[in-house]
C-alpha positions, 0 to 999 in steps of 0.5 A: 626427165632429162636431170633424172636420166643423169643421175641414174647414170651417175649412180650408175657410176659411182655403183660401178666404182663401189663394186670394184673397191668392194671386189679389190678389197676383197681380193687385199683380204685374201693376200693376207700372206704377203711378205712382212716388208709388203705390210706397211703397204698392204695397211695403206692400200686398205687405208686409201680404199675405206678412203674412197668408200667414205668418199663415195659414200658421202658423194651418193648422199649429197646426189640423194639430197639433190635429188629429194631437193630438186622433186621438192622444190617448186616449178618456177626455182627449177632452172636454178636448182638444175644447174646447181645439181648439173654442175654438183653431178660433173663434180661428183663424177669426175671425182669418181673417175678419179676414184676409179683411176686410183682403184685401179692403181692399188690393183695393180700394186697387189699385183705386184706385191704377189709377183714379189711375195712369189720372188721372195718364197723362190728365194727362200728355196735356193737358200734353204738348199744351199744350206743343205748343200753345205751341210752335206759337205760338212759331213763329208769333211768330218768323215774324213777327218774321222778317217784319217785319224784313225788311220794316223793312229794305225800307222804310229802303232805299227811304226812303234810295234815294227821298230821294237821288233827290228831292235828286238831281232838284231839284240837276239841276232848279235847274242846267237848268230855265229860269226857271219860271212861278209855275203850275210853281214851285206845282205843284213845291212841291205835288209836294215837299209831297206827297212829305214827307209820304209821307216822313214817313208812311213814316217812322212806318211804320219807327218802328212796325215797328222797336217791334213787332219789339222787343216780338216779341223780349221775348215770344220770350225770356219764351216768352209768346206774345201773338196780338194782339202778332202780328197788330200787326206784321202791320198794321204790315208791311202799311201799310209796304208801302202806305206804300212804294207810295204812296211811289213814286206820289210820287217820280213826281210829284216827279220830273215836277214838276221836269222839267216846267220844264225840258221848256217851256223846251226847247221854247220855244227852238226855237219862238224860232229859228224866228220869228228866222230867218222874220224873218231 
């Protein structure tokens, strides 16, 4: 009675150390999604439990085979044969225990693969937004850069259309005005002064855009994105278009100063026929 009761407690074991390989296995299956570098490990883990199953296995068929040997065997070997399944039965369940302390460590190793599976996704994450950050700023550089062409594109063309018609205006000014008093002759010159400065002003503009659009298409082909790059252009497309209306005001006056001369001459002529035909 006594022998049986210690095998049915060591079956009672080694059932228990079944069921819990059987349960880790079936939580290994259910982690199929781990990361690629975790697989290896995955693969040796479900190599160490089909291990320790066939070692059970094995240790419940030796327990079978002495317990058949030992209800056979006859009364007078008993005492021979108990011992022998004593000390088989310890063997077999320190074995198990050890079974179970490793079953327990491969447990705690798939926990710590999830932890790292979920580290690695959150991971992920963060890199995925970075890259549409950046993809963002991008954009932003490639807008301003389109910006900024066209507003260098706008103020060449009124630069070009502003210095034909000052050379146009002063032609048109020396073949028809009168000649014009010293007050005229300064306030034509302060006109043209006032306008080659604004010439100049505006020519630095295009000097400034023409620059920042360089640096804009070296940061695009790195793929760096540099925001105080961005708002530079900005300030410069800005100014240009200061610079264009200034230009105008500019080009007004010029063109005034030029046809001021030869509006008093046409008015000083009428005035002289009439005091000539009073005389007459």
């Amino acid at each position: 009675m006594y022998m049986g009761a210690q095998f049915a407690l060591s079956l009672v074991n080694i059932g228990q150390s079944l069921a819990e390989a059987d349960s880790f296995r079936r939580t290994k299956a259910c982690s199929e999604t781990v990361l690629v570098s975790g697989k290896e490990r995955g693969t040796r883990q479900m190599s160490d439990i089909s291990d320790l199953e066939n070692r059970i296995s094995a240790a419940m068929d030796r327990i079978g085979r002495g317990v058949e040997a030992l209800s056979s065997a006859p009364s007078g070997d008993g005492g021979g044969d108990a011992e022998r399944l004593e000390r088989a039965l310890e063997d077999e369940k320190m074995a198990g225990a050890q079974l179970e302390e490793r079953v327990k460590a491969l447990v705690q190793n798939q926990d710590a693969l999830e932890k790292e599976l979920a580290a690695t996704n959150e991971a992920a994450d963060a890199v995925r937004a970075e890259k549409e950050e950046i993809e963002a700023q991008l954009d932003a550089v490639k807008a301003a850069k389109a910006a900024a062409e066209t507003a260098k594109a706008e103020a060449e063309k009124k630069l070009t259309d502003v210095e034909t018609k000052l050379a146009e205006a002063g032609e048109v000014a020396a073949a028809l005005a009168p000649a014009a008093s010293d007050e005229d002759i300064a306030a034509s010159r302060e006109a043209v002064n006032e306008m080659a400065m604004r010439l100049r002003r505006m020519r630095r503009m295009v000097r400034n855009i023409r620059e920042n659009n360089q640096r804009l298409r070296e940061a695009a082909q790195k793929g760096v994105t540099d925001p105080n790059l961005i708002n530079a252009s900005l300030q410069s497309e800005l100014e240009a278009l200061e610079a264009l209306r200034a230009t105008d005001l500019a080009e007004t006056d010029a063109i005034l100063a030029e046809l001021r001369p030869m509006l008093v001459g046409a008015s000083a002529e009428p005035a002289k026929e009439t005091a000539e035909m009073g005389d007459a």
